[in-house]
C-alpha positions in Angstrom: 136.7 23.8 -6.2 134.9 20.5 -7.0 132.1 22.8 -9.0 135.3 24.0 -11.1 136.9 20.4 -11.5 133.7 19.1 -12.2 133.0 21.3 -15.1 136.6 20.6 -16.5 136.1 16.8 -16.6 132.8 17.3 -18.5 134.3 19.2 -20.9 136.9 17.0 -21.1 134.6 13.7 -22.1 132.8 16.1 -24.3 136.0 16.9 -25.9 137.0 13.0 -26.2 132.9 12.6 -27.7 133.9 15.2 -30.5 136.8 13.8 -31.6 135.2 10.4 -31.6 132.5 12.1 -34.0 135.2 13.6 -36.0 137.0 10.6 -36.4 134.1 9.3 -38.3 133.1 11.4 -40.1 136.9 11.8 -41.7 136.4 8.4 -42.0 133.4 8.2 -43.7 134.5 10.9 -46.4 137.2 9.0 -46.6 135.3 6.0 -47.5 133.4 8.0 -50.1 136.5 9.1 -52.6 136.5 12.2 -51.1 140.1 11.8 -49.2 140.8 13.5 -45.9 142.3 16.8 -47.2 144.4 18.7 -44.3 145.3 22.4 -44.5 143.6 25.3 -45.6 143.0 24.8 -49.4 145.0 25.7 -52.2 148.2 28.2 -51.8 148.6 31.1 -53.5 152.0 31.8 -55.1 153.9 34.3 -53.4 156.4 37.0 -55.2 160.2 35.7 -54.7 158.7 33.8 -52.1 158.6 36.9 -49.7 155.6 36.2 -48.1 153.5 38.4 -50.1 151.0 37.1 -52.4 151.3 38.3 -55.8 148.7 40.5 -57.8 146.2 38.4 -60.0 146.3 40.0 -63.5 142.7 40.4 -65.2 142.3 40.7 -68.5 141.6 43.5 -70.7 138.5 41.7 -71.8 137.9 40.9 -68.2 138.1 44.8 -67.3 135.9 45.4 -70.2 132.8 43.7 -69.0 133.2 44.6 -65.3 133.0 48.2 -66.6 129.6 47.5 -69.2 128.4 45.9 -66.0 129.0 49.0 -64.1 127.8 52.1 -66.5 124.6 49.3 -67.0 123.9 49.6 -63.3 125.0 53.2 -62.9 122.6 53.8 -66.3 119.8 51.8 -64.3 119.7 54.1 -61.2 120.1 57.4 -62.9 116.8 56.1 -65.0 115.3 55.3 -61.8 115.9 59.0 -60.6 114.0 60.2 -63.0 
């Protein structure tokens, strides 16, 4: 049992080293403007709030190019083939 208590109470100060670490380094982007940011980045709205996130809407434009894009490739291979 000491082997296993052992190897807890190093990982324990290594644990207490990291947070140390972090600590400064939230600090130090902090320092530089950059503002200690929690959470996981922006939210994405949710439909009547159920949860679900709602559809993003491209454009018909947007459609457009993704689809020039496509035959061009498409257009490339079949030359390739060839």
């Amino acid at each position: 049992m000491a082997g296993v208590d052992s190897a807890v109470n190093s990982l324990r100060q290594a644990e207490r080293e990291l947070v140390a670490q972090l600590e400064g380094i939230r600090a130090a982007i902090a320092s530089l403007g950059g503002g200690a940011r929690r959470g996981r980045g922006r939210r994405l709205s949710t439909a009547a709030g159920n949860g679900r996130r709602r559809r993003r809407k491209i454009s018909p434009e947007g459609r457009a190019r993704i689809a020039a894009a496509q035959r061009a490739r498409w257009a490339k291979v079949r030359a390739g083939k060839k």
